[in-house]
RONU-967620 format. One record per residue (C-alpha): residue in one letter; x, y, z. Coordinates in steps of 0.5 Angstrom, whole numbers, plus 500, padded with zeros to 3 digits. Layout:
BEGIN
AXYZ/...
//
This chain:
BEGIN
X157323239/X164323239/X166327233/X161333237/X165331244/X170338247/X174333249/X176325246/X178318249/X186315247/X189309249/X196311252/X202305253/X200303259/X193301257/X190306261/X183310259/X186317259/X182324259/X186329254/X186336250/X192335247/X189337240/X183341242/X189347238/X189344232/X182343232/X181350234/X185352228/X182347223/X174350225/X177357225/X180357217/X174352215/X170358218/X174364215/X174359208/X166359207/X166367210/X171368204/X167364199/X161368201/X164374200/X167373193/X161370191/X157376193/X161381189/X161376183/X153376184/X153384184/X157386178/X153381174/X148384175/X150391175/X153389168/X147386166/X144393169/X148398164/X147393159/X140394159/X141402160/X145403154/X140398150/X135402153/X138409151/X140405144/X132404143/X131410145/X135414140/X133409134/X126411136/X128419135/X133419130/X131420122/X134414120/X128410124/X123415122/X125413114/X125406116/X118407118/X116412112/X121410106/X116406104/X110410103/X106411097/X100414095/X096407096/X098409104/X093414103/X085416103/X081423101/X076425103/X075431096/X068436098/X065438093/X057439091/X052436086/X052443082/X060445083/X062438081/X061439073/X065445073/X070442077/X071435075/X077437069/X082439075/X080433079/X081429074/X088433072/X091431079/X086423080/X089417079/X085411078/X089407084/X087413089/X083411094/X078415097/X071419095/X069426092/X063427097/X056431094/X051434098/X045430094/X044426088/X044430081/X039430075/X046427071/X049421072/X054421076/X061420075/X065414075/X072418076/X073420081/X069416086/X063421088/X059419094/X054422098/X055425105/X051423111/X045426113/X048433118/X040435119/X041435126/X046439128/X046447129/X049452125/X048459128/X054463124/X050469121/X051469114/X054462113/X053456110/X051450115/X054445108/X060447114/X058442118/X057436112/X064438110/X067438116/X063430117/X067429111/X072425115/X067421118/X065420111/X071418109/X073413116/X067409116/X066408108/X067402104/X071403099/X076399094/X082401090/X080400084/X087395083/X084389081/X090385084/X087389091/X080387092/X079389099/X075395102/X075399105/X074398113/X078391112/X084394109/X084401114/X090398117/X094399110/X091407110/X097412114/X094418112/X087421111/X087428106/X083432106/X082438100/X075442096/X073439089/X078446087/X084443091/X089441086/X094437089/X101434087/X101427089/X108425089/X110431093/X104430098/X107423099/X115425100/X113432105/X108426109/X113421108/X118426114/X113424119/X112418124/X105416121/X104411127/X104418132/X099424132/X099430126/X095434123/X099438117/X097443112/X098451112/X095457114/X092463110/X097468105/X094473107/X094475115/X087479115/X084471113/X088468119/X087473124/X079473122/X079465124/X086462126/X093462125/X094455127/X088452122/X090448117/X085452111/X080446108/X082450101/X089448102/X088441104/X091438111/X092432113/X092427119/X095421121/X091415121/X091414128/X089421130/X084421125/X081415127/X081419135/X078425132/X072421128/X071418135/X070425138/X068429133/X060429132/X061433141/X065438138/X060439133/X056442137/X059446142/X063450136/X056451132/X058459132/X064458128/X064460120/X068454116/X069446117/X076447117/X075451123/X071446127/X076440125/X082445128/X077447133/X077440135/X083437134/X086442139/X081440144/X085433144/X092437145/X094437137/X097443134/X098444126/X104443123/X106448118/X107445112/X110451106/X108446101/X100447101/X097453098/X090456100/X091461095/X087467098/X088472093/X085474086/X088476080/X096474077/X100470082/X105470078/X109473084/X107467089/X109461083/X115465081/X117464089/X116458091/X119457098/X125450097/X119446100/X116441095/X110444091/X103440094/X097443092/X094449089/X087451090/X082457088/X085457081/X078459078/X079466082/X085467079/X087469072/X090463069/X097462071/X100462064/X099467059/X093465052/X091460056/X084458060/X085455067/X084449065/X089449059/X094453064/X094448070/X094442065/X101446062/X103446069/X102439069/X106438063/X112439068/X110436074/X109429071/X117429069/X119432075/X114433080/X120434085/X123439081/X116444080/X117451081/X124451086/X126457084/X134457081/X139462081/X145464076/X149469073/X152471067/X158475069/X160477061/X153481060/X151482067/X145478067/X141475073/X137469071/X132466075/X129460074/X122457076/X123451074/X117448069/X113455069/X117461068/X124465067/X125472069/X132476067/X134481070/X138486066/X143487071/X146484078/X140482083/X142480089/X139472091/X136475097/X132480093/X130475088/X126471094/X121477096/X114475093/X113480087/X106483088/X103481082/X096479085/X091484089/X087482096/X082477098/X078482101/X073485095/X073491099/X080491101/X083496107/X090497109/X090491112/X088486106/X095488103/X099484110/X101478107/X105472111/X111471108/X115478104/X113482097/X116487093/X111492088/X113491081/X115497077/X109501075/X113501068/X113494066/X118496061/X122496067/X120490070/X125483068/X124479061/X120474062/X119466059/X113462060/X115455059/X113452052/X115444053/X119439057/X122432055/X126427059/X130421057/X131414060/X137416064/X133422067/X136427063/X131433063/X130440058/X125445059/X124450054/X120457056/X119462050/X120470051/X113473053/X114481052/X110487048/X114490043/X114497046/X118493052/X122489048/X125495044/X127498051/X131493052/X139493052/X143486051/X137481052/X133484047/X135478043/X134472047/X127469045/X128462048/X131460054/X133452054/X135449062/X138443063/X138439069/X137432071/X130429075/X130431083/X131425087/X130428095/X132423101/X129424107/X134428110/X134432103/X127433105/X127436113/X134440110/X132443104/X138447099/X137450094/X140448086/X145452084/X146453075/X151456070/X149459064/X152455059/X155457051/X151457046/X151455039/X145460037/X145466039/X137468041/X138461045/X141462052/X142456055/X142453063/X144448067/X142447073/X146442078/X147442086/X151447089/X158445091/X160444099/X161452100/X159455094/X155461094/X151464089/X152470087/X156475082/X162473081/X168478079/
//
């Protein structure tokens, strides 16, 4: 066709068919810039194409970082924990048919109706079962071995408690809540575990569990007091005693895999040394939590209650080795004082506060909800933090190791007329805007208090302060409260107010 031809047909003036190629110039010049046209074009549109996609790239990464950094961050953790209540959590409490009568009233100091779980028993009793708290009946361990000399095999159905406890039906008691058990595992974060002889603090169980990611794998508690305990069994077990908790689904891993490692770690003491035993064949380690207490010492622990480290009280056990924790009392009706405190300001509980009353020079250091001490004289805060060795080991028959413990202890003055004046807690009261006042009355005999100098007539101590509301930053960072001692109208009254500290505020002597 002609449009396709080199060359074209003109008719000229004379009529003449003619042959030319006087345009074949322009032609050229036309394809060439219709070619550099549709180069150019091409060009453009690829470099628009390639930063698309490099824009829509970085966008992807810079989502993709942000997700990242939501995930690690404690605003996403405290979205996914901020909600977490104790209904999130089930217990798994061992106990035996001949231990639980004598121990039902601290279990039932620290049960609540709504708690979900069991308290487990070896057997049926004679006597009727109690309603409250639940008690079940463990499942038949018979076919396992235990060769510790000189243990107890009952080791091996503690340590299937967990088992008991993932597999049973049970319900909440809330008649708006019918559901049980297996149907609602969905609900359950947190699986805890403690002895008919662990006291837990509820709240604070669920504000120190609400810090961690309870979708990922934890395992929670603490180690022994005493060094000669965690160097006979292990340092990265989370005693029984003391209660440990694992997150939903690593429990539900270790169910799967537990009854295997049963076997192989027939040679081991305790339940809680097959369960840790376990767990760290499945890769976990304990994360160490100061609040749990194991308790392995015997005798006065005022030292330790007096002492708390910042980290919210969870749980106490073996209590009924101990004498009781505040002075003509039984343990029972110790512990339910304690309790006292502890239902208007669990937070608050045992956190230890530090003030000084520059006219007298008197250091006054208060646990909150248990004791005051004052010191006639300036102490200086880090010397007041050493646990005063009030207890004796654990070991009956102790050697000089028995006496290593896992955190700092100071002796007491063998004259107890030299020791600081000290006020157990006598009541507490709250209001309606969280206001609170505790008071502790003086405990002192008469030869002592006739040594005494300035604080001689001081008979009661009143503090002051409002309920301890913790964040979740609050509780990954914890600070210690500051207080003043305020003036008094009545002069055996000494009064104290305790408040947060200031930006950079020390606690200290003021000149």
């Amino acid at each position: 066709m002609a449009l396709f031809s080199a060359t074209t047909t003109t008719i000229t003036s004379n009529n003449k068919p003619t042959s030319t190629t006087s345009s074949s110039s322009s032609l050229k010049t036309l394809l060439l810039l219709s070619s550099t046209l549709c180069i150019l074009f091409f060009f453009v549109s690829l470099s628009s194409t390639t930063s698309s996609i490099d824009t829509t790239a970085t966008k992807s990464t810079i989502s993709a970082a942000a997700a990242a950094t939501t995930a690690t961050s404690p605003d996403h953790y405290n979205h996914h924990n901020h909600n977490l209540s104790i209904s999130h959590i089930a217990f798994g409490i061992a106990s035996t048919a001949k231990s639980l009568p004598r121990r039902l009233p601290l279990l039932r100091l620290w049960w609540r109706p709504h708690l979900r779980g069991c308290v487990f028993l070896d057997s049926t009793t004679t006597s009727s079962l109690p309603t409250f708290p639940p008690t079940c009946i463990s499942s038949d361990t018979s076919s396992f071995r235990y060769t510790y000399r000189g243990g107890l095999r009952s080791a091996i159905r503690v340590a299937r408690v967990l088992l008991d406890t993932l597999s049973l039906s049970l319900s909440t008691n809330d008649t708006n809540d019918n559901d049980n058990y297996n149907s609602n595992s969905d609900h359950i974060r947190w699986y805890v575990f403690g002895d008919d002889d662990t006291v837990f603090v509820t709240d604070n169980l669920v504000r120190t569990l609400s810090k961690y990611d309870h979708t990922k794998w934890y395992y929670v508690g603490t180690n022994s007091e005493a060094h000669e305990q965690n160097e006979w069994f292990w340092f990265e077990m989370g005693f029984g005693g003391g209660g440990f908790a694992i997150s939903a689904p690593l429990a539900r891993a270790l169910g799967r895999v537990l009854d295997s490692c049963l076997v192989r770690y027939s040679h081991l003491y305790g339940s809680d040394g097959r369960i840790a035993s376990c767990l760290a064949e499945l890769g976990v380690g304990l994360t160490h939590e100061p609040g749990f207490h194991q308790v392995d010492v015997r005798g006065n622990i005022f030292g330790l209650l007096a002492a708390h480290p910042l980290s919210p009280l969870v749980s106490l056990h073996h209590l009924d080795y101990l004498e009781p924790i505040f002075p003509n009392m039984t343990t029972t009706q110790a512990v339910t004082h304690l309790f006292k405190a502890v239902e208007v300001d669990p937070a608050r509980i045992l956190q230890q506060t530090v003030c000084y009353d520059r006219w007298f020079s008197w250091t006054i250091s208060i646990s909150w909800g248990y004791a005051v001490q004052l010191f006639e004289r300036n102490v200086l805060l880090p010397d007041l933090l050493p646990v005063q060795q009030t207890f004796r080991p654990w070991n009956k028959r102790p050697n000089p190791h028995s006496y290593m413990y896992m955190f700092n202890t100071k002796k007491l003055p063998n004259d107890p007329c030299v020791r600081p004046t000290v006020f157990f807690l006598e009541n507490v009261f709250s209001d309606s805007n969280g206001a609170i006042e505790s008071n502790y009355k003086r405990n002192i005999s008469e030869g002592c208090l006739a040594k005494k100098g300035t604080s001689k007539k001081i008979e009661r101590v009143r503090v002051r302060s409002r309920k301890m509301e913790l964040d979740s930053r609050q509780l990954r960072a914890p600070r210690r409260h500051c207080c003043d001692v305020l003036p008094s109208s009545v002069g055996s009254l000494l009064d104290v107010s305790i408040r947060e500290c200031g930006e950079e505020e020390l606690i200290y002597m003021q000149p």
